[in-house]
VEXDO-695685 format. One record per residue (C-alpha): residue number from 1; residue in one letter; x, y, z. Coordinates in steps of 0.2 Angstrom, whole numbers. Example, Ala and Ser with C-alpha at 12.3 -4.5 7.8 and 13.67 -1.06 7.14 Angstrom:
<sites>
<site seq="1" type="a" x="62" y="-22" z="39"/>
<site seq="2" type="s" x="68" y="-5" z="36"/>
</sites>
This chain:
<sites>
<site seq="1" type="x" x="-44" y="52" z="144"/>
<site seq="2" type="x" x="-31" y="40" z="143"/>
<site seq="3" type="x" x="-27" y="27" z="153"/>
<site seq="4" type="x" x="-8" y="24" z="150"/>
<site seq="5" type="x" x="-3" y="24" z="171"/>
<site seq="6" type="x" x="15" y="16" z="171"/>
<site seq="7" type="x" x="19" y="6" z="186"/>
<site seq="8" type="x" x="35" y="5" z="194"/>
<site seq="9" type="x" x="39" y="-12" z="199"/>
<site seq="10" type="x" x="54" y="-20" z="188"/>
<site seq="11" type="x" x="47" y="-35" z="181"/>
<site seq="12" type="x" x="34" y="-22" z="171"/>
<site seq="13" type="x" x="50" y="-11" z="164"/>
<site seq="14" type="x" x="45" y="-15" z="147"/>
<site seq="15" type="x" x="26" y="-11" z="149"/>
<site seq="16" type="x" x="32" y="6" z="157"/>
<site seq="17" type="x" x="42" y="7" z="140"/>
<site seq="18" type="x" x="26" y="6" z="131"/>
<site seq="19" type="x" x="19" y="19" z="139"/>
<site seq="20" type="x" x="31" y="32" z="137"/>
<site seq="21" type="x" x="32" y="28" z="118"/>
<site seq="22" type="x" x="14" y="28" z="117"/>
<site seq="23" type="x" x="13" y="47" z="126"/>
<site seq="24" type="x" x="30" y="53" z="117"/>
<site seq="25" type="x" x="20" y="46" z="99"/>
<site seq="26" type="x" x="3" y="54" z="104"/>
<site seq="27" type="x" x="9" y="72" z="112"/>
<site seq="28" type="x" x="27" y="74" z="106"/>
<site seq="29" type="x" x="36" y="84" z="105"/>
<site seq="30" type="x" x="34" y="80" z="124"/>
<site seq="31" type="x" x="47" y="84" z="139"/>
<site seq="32" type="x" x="52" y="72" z="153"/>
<site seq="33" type="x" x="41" y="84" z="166"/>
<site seq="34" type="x" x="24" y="82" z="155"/>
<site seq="35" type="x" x="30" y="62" z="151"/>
<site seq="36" type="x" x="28" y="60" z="170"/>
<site seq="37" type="x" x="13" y="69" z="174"/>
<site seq="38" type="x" x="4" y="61" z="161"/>
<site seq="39" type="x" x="9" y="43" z="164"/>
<site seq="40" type="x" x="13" y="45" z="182"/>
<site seq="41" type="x" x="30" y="36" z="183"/>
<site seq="42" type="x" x="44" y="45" z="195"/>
<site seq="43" type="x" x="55" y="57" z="184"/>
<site seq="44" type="x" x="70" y="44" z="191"/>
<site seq="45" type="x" x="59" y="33" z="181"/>
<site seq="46" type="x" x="55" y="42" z="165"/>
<site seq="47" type="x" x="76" y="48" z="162"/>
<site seq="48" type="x" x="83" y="29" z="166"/>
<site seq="49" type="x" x="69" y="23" z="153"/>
<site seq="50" type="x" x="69" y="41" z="141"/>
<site seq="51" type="x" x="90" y="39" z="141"/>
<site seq="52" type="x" x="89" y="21" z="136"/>
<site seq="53" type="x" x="75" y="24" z="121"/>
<site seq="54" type="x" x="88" y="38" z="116"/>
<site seq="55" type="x" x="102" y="25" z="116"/>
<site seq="56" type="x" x="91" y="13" z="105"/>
<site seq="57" type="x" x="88" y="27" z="92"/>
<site seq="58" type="x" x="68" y="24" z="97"/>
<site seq="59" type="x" x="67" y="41" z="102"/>
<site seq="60" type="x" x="75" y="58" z="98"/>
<site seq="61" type="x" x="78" y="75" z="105"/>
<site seq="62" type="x" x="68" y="88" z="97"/>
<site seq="63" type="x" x="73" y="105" z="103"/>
<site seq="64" type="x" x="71" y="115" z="116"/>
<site seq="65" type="x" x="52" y="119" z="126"/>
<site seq="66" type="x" x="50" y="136" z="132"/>
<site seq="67" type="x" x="59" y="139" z="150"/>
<site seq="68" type="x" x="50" y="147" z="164"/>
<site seq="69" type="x" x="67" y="150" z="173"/>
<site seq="70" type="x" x="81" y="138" z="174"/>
<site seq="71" type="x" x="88" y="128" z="158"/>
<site seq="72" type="x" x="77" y="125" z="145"/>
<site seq="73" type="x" x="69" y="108" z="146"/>
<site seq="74" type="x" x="71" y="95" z="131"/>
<site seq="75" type="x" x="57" y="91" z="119"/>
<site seq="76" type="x" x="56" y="71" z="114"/>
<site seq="77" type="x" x="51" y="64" z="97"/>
<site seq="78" type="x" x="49" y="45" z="90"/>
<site seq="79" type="x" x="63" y="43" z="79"/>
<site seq="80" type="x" x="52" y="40" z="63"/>
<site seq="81" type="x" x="69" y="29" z="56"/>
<site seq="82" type="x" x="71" y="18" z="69"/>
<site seq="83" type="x" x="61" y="5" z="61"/>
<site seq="84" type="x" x="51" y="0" z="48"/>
<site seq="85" type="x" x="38" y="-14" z="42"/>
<site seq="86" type="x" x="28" y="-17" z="27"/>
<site seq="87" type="x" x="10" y="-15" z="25"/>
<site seq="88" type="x" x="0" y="-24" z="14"/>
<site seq="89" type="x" x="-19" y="-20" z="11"/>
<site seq="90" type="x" x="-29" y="-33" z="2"/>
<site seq="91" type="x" x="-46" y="-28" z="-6"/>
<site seq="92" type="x" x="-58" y="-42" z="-17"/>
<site seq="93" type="x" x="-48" y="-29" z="-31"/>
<site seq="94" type="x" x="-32" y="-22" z="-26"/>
<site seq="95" type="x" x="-17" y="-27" z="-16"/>
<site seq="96" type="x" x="-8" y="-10" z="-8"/>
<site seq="97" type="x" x="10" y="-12" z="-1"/>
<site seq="98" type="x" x="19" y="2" z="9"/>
<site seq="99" type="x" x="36" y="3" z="20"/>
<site seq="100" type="x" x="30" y="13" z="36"/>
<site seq="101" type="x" x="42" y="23" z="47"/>
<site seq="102" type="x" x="42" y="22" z="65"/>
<site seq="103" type="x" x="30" y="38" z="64"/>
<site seq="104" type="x" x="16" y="28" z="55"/>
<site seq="105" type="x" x="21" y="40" z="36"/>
<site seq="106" type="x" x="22" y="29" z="22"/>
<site seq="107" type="x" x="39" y="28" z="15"/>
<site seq="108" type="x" x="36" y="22" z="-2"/>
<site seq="109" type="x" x="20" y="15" z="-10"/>
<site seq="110" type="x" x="13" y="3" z="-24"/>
<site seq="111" type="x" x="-4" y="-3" z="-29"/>
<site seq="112" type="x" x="-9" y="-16" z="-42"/>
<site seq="113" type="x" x="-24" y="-25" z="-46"/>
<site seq="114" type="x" x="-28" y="-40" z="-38"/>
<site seq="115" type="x" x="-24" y="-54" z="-54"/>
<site seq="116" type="x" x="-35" y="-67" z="-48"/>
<site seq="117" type="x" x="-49" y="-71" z="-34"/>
<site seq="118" type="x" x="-48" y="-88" z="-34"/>
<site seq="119" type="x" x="-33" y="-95" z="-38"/>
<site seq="120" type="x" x="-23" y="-99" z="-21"/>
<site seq="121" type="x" x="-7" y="-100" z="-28"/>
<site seq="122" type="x" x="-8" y="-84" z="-40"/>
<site seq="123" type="x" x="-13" y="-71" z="-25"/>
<site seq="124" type="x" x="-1" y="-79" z="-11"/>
<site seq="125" type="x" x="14" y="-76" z="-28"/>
<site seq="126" type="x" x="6" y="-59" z="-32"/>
<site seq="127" type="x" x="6" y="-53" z="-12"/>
<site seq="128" type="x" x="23" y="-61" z="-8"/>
<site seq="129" type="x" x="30" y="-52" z="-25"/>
<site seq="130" type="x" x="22" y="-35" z="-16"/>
<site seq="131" type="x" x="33" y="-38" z="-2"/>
<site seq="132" type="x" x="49" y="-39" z="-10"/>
<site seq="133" type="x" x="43" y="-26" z="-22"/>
<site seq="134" type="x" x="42" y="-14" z="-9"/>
<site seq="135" type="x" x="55" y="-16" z="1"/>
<site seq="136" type="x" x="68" y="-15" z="-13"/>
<site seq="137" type="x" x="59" y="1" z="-19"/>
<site seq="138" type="x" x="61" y="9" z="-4"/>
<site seq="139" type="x" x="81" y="6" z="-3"/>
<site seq="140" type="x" x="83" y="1" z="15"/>
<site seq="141" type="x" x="96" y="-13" z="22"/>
<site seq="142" type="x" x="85" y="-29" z="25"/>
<site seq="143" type="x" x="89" y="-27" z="44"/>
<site seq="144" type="x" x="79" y="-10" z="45"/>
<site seq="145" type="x" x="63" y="-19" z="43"/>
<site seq="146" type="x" x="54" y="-29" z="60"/>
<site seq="147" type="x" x="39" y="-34" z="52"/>
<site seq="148" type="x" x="26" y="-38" z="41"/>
<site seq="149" type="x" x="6" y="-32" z="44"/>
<site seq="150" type="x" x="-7" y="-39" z="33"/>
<site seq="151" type="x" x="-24" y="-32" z="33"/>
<site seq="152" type="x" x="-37" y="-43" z="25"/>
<site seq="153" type="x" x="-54" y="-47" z="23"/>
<site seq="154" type="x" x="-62" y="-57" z="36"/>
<site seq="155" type="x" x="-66" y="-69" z="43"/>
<site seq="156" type="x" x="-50" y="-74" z="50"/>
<site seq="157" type="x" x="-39" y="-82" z="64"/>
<site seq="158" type="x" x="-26" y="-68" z="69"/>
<site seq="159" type="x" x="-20" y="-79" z="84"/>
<site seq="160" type="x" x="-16" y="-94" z="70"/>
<site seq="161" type="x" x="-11" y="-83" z="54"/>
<site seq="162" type="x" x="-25" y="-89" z="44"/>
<site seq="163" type="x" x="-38" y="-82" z="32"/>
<site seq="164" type="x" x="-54" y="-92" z="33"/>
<site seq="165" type="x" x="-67" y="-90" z="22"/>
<site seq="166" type="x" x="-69" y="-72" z="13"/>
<site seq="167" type="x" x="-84" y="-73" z="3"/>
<site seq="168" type="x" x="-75" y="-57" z="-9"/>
<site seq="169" type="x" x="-59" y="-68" z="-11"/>
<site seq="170" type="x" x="-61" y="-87" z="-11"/>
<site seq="171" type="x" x="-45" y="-92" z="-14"/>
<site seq="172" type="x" x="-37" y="-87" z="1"/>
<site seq="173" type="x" x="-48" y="-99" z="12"/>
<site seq="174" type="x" x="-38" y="-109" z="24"/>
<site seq="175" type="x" x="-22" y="-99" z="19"/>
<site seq="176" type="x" x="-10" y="-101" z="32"/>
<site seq="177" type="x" x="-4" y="-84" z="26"/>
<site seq="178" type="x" x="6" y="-78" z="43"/>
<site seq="179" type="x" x="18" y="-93" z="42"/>
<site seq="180" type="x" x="21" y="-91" z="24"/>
<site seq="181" type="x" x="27" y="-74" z="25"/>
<site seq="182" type="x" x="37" y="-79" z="42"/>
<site seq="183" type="x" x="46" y="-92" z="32"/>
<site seq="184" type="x" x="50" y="-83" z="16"/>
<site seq="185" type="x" x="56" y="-67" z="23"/>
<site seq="186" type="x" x="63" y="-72" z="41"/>
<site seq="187" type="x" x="54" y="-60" z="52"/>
<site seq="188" type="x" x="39" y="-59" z="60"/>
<site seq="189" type="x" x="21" y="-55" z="51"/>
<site seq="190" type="x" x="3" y="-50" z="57"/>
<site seq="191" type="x" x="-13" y="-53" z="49"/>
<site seq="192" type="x" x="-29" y="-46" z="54"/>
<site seq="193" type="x" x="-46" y="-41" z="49"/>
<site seq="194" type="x" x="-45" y="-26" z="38"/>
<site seq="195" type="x" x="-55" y="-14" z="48"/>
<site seq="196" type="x" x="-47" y="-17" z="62"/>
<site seq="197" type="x" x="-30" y="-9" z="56"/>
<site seq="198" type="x" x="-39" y="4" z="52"/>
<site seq="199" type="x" x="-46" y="6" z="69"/>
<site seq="200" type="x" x="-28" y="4" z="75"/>
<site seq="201" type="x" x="-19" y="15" z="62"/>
<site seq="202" type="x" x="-31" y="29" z="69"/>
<site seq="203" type="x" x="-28" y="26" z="85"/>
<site seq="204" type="x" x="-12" y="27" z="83"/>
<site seq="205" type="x" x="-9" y="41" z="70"/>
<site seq="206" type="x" x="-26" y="47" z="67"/>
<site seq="207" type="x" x="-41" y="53" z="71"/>
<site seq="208" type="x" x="-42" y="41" z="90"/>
<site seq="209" type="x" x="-25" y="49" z="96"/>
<site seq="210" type="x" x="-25" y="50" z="114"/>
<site seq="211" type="x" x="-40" y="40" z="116"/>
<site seq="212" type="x" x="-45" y="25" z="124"/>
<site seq="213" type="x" x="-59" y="16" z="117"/>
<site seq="214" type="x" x="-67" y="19" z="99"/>
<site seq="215" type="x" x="-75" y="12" z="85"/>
<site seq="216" type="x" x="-70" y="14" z="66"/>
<site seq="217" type="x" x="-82" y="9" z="51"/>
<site seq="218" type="x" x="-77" y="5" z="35"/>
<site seq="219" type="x" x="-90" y="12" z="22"/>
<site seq="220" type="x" x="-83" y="7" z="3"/>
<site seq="221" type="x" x="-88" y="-8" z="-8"/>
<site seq="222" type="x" x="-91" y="-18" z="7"/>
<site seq="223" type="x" x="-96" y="-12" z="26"/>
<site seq="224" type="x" x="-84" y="-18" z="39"/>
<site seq="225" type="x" x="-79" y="-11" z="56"/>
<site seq="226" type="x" x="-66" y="-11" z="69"/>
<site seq="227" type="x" x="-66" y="-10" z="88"/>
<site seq="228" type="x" x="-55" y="-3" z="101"/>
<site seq="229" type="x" x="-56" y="-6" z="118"/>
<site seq="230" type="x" x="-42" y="-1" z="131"/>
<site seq="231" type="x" x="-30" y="5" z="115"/>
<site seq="232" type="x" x="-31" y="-13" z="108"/>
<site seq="233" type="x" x="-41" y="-23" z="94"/>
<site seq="234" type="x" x="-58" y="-32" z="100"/>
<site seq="235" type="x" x="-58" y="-48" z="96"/>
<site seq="236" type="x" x="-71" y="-56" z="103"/>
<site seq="237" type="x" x="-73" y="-73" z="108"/>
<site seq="238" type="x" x="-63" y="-80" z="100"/>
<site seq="239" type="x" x="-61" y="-68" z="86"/>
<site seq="240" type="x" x="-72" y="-61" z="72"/>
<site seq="241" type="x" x="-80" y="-45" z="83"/>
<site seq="242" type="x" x="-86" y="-30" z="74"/>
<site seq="243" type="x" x="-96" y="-37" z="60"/>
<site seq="244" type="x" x="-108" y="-22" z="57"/>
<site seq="245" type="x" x="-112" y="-23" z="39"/>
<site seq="246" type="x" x="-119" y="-40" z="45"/>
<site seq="247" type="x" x="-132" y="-36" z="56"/>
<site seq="248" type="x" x="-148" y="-35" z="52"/>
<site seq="249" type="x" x="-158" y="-18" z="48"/>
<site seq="250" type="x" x="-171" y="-24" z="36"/>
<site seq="251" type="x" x="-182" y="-37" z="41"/>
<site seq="252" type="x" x="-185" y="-42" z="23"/>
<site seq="253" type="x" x="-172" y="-34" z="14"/>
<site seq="254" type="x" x="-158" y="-44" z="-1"/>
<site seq="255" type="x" x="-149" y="-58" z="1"/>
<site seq="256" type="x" x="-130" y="-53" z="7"/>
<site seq="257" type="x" x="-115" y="-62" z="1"/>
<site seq="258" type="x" x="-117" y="-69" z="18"/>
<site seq="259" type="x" x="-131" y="-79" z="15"/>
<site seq="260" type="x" x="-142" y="-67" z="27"/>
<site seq="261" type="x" x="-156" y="-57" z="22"/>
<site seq="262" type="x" x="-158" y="-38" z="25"/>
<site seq="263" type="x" x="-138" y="-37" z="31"/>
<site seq="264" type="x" x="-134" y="-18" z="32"/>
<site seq="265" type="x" x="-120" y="-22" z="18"/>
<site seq="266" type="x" x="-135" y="-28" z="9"/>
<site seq="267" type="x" x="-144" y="-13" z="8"/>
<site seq="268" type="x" x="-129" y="2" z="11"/>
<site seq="269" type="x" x="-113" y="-2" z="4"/>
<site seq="270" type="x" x="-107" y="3" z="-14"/>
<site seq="271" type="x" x="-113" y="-16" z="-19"/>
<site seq="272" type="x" x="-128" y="-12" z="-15"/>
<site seq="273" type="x" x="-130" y="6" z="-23"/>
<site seq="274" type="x" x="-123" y="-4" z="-39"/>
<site seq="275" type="x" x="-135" y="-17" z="-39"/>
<site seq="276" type="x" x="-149" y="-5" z="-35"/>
<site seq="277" type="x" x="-144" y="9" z="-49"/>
<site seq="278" type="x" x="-148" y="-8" z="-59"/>
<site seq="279" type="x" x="-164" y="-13" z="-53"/>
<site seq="280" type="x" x="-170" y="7" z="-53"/>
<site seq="281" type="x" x="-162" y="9" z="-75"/>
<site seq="282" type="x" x="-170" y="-6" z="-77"/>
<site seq="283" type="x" x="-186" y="1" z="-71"/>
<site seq="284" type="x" x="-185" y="17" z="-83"/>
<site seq="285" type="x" x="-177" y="29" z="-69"/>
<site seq="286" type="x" x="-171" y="42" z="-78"/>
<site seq="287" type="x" x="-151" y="43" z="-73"/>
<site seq="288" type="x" x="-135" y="48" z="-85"/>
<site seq="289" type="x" x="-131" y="31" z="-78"/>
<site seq="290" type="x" x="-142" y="22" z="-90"/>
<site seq="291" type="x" x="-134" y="24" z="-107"/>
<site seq="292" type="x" x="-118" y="16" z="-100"/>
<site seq="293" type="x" x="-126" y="3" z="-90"/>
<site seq="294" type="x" x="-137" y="-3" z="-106"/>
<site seq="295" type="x" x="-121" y="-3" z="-113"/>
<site seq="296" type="x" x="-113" y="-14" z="-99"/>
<site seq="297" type="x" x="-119" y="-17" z="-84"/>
<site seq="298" type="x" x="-101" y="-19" z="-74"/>
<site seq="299" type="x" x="-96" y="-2" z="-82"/>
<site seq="300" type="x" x="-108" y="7" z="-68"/>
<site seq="301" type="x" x="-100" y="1" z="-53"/>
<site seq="302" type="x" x="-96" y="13" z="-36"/>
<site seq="303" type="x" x="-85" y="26" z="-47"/>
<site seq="304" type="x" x="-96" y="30" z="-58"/>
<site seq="305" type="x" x="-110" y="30" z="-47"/>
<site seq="306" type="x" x="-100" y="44" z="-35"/>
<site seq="307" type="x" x="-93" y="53" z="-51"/>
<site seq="308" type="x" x="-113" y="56" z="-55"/>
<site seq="309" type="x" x="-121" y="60" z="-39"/>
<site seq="310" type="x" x="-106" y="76" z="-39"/>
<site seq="311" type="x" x="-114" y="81" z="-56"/>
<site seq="312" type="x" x="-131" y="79" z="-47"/>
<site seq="313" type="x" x="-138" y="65" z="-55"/>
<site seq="314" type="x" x="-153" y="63" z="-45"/>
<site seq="315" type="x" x="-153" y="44" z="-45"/>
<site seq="316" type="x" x="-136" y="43" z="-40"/>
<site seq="317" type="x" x="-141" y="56" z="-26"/>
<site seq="318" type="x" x="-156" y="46" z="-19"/>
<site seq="319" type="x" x="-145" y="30" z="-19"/>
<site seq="320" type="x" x="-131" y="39" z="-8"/>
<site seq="321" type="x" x="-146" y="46" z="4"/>
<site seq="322" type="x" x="-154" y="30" z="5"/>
<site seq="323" type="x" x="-135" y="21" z="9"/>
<site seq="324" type="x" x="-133" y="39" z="23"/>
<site seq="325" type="x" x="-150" y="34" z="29"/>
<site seq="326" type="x" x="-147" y="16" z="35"/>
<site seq="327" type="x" x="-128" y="19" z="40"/>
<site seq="328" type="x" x="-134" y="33" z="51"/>
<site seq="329" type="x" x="-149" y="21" z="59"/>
<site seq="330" type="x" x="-134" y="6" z="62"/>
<site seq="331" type="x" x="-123" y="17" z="71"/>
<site seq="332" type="x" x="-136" y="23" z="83"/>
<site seq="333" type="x" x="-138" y="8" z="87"/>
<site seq="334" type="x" x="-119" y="4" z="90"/>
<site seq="335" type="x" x="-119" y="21" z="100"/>
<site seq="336" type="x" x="-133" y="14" z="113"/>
<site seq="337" type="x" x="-126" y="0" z="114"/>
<site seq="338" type="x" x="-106" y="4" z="117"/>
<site seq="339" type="x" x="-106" y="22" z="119"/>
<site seq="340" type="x" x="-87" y="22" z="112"/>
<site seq="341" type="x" x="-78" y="40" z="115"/>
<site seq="342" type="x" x="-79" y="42" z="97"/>
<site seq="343" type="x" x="-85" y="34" z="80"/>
<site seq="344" type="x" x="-71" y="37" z="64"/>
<site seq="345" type="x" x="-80" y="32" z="49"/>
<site seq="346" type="x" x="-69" y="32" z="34"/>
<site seq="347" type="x" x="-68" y="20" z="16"/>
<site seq="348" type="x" x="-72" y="25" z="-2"/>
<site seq="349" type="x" x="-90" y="33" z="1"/>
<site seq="350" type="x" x="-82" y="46" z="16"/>
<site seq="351" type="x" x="-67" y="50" z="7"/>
<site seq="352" type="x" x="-76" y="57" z="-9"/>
<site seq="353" type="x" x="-92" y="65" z="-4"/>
<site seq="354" type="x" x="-89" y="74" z="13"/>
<site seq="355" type="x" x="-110" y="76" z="12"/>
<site seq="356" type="x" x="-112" y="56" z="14"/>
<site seq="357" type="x" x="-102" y="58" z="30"/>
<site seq="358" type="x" x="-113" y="73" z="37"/>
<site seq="359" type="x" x="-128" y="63" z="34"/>
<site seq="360" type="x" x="-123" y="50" z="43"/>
<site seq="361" type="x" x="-118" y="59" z="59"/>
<site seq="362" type="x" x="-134" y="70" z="58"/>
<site seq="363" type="x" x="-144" y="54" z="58"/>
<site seq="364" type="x" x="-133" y="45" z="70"/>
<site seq="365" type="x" x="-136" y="57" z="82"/>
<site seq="366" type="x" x="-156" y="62" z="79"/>
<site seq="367" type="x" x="-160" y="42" z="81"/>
<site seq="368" type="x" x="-148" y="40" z="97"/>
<site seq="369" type="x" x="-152" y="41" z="113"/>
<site seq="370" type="x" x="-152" y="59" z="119"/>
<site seq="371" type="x" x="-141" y="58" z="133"/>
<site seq="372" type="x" x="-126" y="52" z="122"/>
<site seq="373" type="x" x="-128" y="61" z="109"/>
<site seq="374" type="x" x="-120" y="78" z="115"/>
<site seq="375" type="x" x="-104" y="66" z="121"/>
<site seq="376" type="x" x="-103" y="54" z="107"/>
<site seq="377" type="x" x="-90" y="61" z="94"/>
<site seq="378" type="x" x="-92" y="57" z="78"/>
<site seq="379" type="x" x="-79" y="60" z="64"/>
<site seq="380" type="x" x="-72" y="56" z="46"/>
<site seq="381" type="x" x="-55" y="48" z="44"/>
<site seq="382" type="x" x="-38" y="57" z="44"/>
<site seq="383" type="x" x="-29" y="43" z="35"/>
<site seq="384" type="x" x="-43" y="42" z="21"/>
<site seq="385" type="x" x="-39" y="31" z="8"/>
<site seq="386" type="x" x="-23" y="26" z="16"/>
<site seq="387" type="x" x="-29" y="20" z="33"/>
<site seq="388" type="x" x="-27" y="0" z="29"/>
<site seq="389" type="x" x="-11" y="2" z="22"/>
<site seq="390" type="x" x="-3" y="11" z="36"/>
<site seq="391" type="x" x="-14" y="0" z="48"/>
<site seq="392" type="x" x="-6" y="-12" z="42"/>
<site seq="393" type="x" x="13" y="-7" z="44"/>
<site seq="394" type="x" x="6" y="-2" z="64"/>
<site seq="395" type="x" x="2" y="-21" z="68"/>
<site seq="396" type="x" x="21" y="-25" z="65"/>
<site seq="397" type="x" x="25" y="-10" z="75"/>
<site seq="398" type="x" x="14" y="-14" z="89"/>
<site seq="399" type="x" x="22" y="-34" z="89"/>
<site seq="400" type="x" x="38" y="-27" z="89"/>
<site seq="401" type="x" x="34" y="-15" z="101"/>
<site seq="402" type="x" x="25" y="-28" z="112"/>
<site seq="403" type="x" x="40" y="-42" z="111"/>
<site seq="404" type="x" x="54" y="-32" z="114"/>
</sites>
């Protein structure tokens, strides 16, 4: 259920706003009549506020509902051209920049490898370069755009704008990253952890619509996840919340990047399955992974590894199992724990092997506890591959959104 009640009292005009852009983006094409039985704001209410958004070009009419007697009531859309913003999705390998309508569809897209992990200066060029790259791509006046959203590893200080220490990218440490976009392109940016925009952008657009609290995980390379409570990002206190590839699930398990042992991005992410394809070639396992990795040991890295278990390869099989195996044991014990009203899990390992995800939920729920189970829904990602990028472009939405 959602819990988008307006209120009418005047000094809570622009919450109410909120609200009905919120219902209008998760059930348009929407009428007046359903707009105010679902947020339960007086209809006086909903056309002052509905004819107002119309003015603004925030929202559109969009046809006509069926009539049961009378004149036919009007349907209401967002206006997916009545703002934009820019997304950019940094990875420890790649930098993605999209423009993103007002209905969360990318516009225009680029992608380019990231040129440097630890030079400061070189990544701060190369993402400011994406940002003026992308926006002269996609042809629009400058005053179309009202923000700029950065999804980044963690961890990091949304509240200041700064990237603090990310183990896959050192270079960024400290980088005041918010400010410097503020400054060179003169409206507002975001930045946040990456698996929180990808929480947000299915929320938003996605596979939380219309819900209220929910949990996404990140299961690529790394292992990250994002938390929604009451339609927002958890941060914790003060920030830093949803760290699940750093807990614990063996006792004695590998050092993590962290500087923990036995992290469950240790032991189940794609760094992992590539350091244990190693260790297992190394041992005389048998795998069409071994010729190339004899060769050169960074040619087997998560592709290849997913590229061979869909031919069958039985090592690259077992290691995908073993990954299912512990993500489906760590989510059990997020669903005890939160019971959320639904688990997205999207990232690299999701999006190319739908049998990865299945193993997951099936585990997920065998190890829960039984009275959740049934409840909990569990599910893969709508936005796929595109979820940070368009995450991304949500977060100077939502300011927007929230400042006006």
């Amino acid at each position: 259920m959602i819990d988008n009640k307006g209120k009418n009292i005047r000094h809570v005009k622009n919450m109410n706003r909120y609200v009905i852009l919120q219902c209008i983006r998760d059930q348009g094409p929407i009428t007046k009549v359903e707009i105010a039985a679902r947020t339960h704001l007086s209809f006086t209410a909903i056309n002052n506020l509905v004819d107002e958004l119309i003015r603004e070009h925030l929202i559109s009419e969009a046809g006509f509902d069926i009539s049961s007697g009378g004149r036919k009531p009007i349907l209401l859309e967002l206006n997916p051209d009545a703002v934009y913003t820019v997304g950019i999705h940094l990875s420890a390998s790649t930098i993605k920049a999209a423009v993103i309508n007002f209905k969360g569809r990318p516009v225009v897209q680029e992608q380019a490898k990231l040129r440097s992990k630890e030079d400061r200066e070189a990544i701060v060029a190369q993402i400011v370069h994406a940002v003026e790259s992308i926006m002269a791509k996609s042809k629009l006046p400058r005053d179309r755009f009202v923000g700029i959203g950065v999804a980044s590893p963690g961890p990091l200080d949304p509240s200041r704008g700064v990237i603090l220490s990310p183990p896959n990218i050192p270079g960024l440490a400290s980088v005041p990253l918010r400010d410097i976009l503020q400054e060179r392109f003169g409206m507002n940016a975001s930045i946040e952890k990456d698996a929180n925009v990808m929480a947000l952008s299915e929320l938003w657009f996605g596979a939380g619509r219309g819900l209220n609290n929910m949990i996404y995980v990140d299961a690529d390379v790394g292992i990250g996840s994002g938390i929604i409570f009451n339609r927002k990002i958890y941060q914790g206190f003060p920030y830093g919340a949803g760290e699940i590839g750093h807990g614990t699930i063996e006792l004695d398990g590998p050092r993590c990047n962290c500087g923990n042992y036995g992290c469950l991005e240790a032991v189940a992410s794609g760094m992992a399955m590539i350091r244990r394809a190693g260790e297992e070639i190394r041992r005389g396992v048998a795998s069409e992974l071994a010729p190339m990795y004899l060769d050169n040991e960074d040619a087997v890295d998560i592709h290849a590894i997913i590229d061979a278990a869909k031919k069958g390869d039985a090592l690259a099989v077992n290691l995908l199992n073993e990954s299912a195996r512990y993500m489906g044991i760590a989510l059990a014990n997020v669903i005890n724990m939160i019971t959320p009203e639904t688990i997205v899990i999207g990232g690299l390992l999701v999006n190319e092997i739908p049998e990865y995800f299945e193993q997951i939920k099936g585990i997920a729920q065998a190890r829960c506890f039984a009275t959740f189970h049934k409840d909990i829904l569990l599910q893969s990602s709508q936005l796929k591959l595109q979820a940070g990028v368009v995450g991304a472009g949500t977060l100077g939405i939502e300011q927007y959104l929230s400042s006006e």
